[in-house]
C-alpha positions as CSV (number, residue, x, y, z in Angstrom):
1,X,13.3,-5.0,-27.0
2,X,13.1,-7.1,-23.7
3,X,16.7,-6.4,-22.7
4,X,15.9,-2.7,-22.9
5,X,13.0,-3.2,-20.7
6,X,14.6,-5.5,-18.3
7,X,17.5,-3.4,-18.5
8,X,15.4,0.0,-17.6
9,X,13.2,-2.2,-14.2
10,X,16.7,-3.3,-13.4
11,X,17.8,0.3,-13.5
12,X,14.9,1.9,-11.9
13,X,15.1,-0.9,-8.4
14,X,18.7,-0.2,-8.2
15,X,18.4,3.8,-8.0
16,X,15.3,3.9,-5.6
17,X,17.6,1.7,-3.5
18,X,19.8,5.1,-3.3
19,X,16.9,7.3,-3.3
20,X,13.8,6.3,-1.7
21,X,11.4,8.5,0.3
22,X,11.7,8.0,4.1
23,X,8.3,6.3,5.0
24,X,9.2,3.9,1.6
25,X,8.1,0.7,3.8
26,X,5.2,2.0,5.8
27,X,4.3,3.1,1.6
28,X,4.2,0.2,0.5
29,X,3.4,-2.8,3.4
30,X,0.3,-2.8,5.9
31,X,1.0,-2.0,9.1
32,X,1.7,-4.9,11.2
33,X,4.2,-6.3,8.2
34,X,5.7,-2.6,7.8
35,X,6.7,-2.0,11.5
36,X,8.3,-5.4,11.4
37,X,9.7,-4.9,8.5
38,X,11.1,-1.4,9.3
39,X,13.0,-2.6,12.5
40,X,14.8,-5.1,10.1
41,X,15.8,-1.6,8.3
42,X,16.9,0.2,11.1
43,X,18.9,-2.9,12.4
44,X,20.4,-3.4,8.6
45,X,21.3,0.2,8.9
46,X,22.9,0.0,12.4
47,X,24.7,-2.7,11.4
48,X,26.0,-2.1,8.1
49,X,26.6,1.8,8.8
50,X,24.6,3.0,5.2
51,X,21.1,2.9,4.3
52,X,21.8,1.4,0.5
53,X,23.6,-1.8,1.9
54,X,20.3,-1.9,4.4
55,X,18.0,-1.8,1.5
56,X,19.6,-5.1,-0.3
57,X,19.6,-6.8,2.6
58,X,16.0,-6.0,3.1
59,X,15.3,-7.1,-0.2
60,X,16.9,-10.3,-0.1
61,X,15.0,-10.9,3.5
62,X,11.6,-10.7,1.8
63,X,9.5,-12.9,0.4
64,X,8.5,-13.3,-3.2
65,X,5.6,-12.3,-2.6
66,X,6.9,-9.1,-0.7
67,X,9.9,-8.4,-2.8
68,X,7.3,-8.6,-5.7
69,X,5.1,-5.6,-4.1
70,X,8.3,-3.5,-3.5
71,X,9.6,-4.0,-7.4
72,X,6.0,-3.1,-8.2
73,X,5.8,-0.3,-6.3
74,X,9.0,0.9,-7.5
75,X,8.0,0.4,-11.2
76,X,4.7,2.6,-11.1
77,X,6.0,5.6,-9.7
């Protein structure tokens, strides 16, 4: 029953990375942290040419502590 449910948080990160709204960080982070991280975004973005690519590297960027408020944001929608 784990892998199921490992299987379905896996599933759920991986498709908001392809289908988040467009004020996801500024959702989720205070302000200060959110406007910082959103210019890493928009530079991922400019960089890598798509917007899903931007979000992994976003991800990976963040602490633990921040990459666990974005999965647990993602989770409880």
């Amino acid at each position: 029953m784990q892998n199921k449910t490992n299987f379905n948080a896996v599933d759920k990160v991986i498709m908001y990375s392809f289908n988040y709204e467009h004020k996801f960080i500024e959702n989720i982070f205070d302000e200060y942290l959110a406007q910082h991280l959103r210019n890493k975004f928009s530079n991922y973005c400019t960089r890598f040419g798509n917007s899903q690519t931007a979000f992994m590297y976003l991800y990976t960027a963040l602490s633990s502590d921040n990459k666990q408020t974005l999965i647990n944001y993602i989770l409880n929608l």
